[in-house]
C-alpha positions as CSV (number, residue, x, y, z in Angstrom):
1,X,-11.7,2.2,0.7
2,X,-9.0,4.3,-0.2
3,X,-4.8,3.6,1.1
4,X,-5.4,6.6,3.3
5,X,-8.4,5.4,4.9
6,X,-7.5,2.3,6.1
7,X,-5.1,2.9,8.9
8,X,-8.2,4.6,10.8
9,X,-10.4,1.7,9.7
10,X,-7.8,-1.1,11.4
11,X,-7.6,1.0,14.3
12,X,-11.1,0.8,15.1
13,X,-12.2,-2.6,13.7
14,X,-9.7,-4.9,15.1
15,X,-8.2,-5.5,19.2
16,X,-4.4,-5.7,18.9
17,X,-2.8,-8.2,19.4
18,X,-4.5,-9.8,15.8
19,X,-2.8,-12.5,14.2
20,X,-2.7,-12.2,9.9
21,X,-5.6,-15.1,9.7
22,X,-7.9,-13.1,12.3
23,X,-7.5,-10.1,10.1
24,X,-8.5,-12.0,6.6
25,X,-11.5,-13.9,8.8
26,X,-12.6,-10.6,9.7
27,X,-12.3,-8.4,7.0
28,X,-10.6,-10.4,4.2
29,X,-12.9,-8.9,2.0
30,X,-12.6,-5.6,2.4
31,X,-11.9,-3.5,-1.0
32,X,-8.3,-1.2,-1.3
33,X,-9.1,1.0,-4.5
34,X,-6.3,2.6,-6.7
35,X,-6.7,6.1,-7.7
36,X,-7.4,6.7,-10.7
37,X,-8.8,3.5,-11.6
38,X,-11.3,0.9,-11.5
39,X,-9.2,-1.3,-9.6
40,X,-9.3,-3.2,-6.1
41,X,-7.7,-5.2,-4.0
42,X,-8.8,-6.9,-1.0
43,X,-7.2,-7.2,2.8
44,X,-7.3,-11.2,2.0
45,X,-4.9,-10.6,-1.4
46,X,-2.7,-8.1,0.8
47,X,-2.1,-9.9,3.6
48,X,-1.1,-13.5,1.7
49,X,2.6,-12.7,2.0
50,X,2.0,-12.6,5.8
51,X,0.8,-15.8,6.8
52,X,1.1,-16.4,10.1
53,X,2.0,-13.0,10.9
54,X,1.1,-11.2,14.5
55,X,0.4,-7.3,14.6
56,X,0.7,-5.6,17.5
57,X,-1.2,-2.3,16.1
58,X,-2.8,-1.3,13.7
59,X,0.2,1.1,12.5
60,X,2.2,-2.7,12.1
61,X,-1.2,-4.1,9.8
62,X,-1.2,-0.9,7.5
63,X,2.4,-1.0,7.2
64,X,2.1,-4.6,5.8
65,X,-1.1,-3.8,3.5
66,X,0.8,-1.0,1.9
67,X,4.0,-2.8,1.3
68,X,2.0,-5.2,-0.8
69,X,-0.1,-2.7,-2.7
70,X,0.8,-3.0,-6.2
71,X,2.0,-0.3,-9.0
72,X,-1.6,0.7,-9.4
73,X,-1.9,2.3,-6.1
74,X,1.1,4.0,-7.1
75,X,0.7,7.9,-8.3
76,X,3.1,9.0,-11.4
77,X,5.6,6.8,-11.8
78,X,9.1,7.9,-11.8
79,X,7.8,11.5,-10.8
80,X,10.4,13.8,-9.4
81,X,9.5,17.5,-8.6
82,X,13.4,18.5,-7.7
83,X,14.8,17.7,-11.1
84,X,13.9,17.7,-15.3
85,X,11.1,15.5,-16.7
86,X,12.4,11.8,-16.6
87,X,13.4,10.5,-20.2
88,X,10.9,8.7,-22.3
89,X,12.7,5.6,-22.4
90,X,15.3,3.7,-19.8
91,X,13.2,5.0,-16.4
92,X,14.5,7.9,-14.5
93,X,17.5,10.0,-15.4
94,X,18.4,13.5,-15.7
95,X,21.8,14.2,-15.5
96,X,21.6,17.8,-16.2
97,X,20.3,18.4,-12.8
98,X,21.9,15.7,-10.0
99,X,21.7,16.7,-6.6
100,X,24.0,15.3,-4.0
């Protein structure tokens, strides 16, 4: 299942109130895919940092899931479309063209 995808999905699987131990009993193994990729991770690995965590919607679950997605999930890194290409080395930074 793709990022996108899963708010929709937790809407309909789960009643709300769920507590974080309901949600990896239930669909723990469920598979978030990166784009691009052949990579997964699953609602169980998401939710770990959340032990004993209570969602009150399905909004609140996603929001958790995608905090924890890692940099796989993530599109081009350091990608800006307002300013130069980021230099090669050191991250982001363009001082030619700083916005404030």
């Amino acid at each position: 299942m793709r990022p996108n995808e899963l708010e929709p999905y937790l809407g309909f699987a789960l009643d709300y109130p769920v507590d974080a131990d309901d949600v990896r009993r239930r669909l723990g193994l469920v598979e978030v895919s990166a784009p691009g990729v052949d990579a997964t991770t699953t609602i169980d690995d998401l939710l770990r940092p959340a032990d004993g965590a209570t969602f009150d919607s399905a909004t609140a679950l996603y929001e958790q899931l995608v905090c924890n997605l890692d940099e796989r999930h993530v599109g081009r890194k350091f990608y800006d479309d307002r300013g130069g290409q980021a230099a090669s080395t050191g991250g982001p930074r363009d001082e030619r063209n700083t916005s404030f």
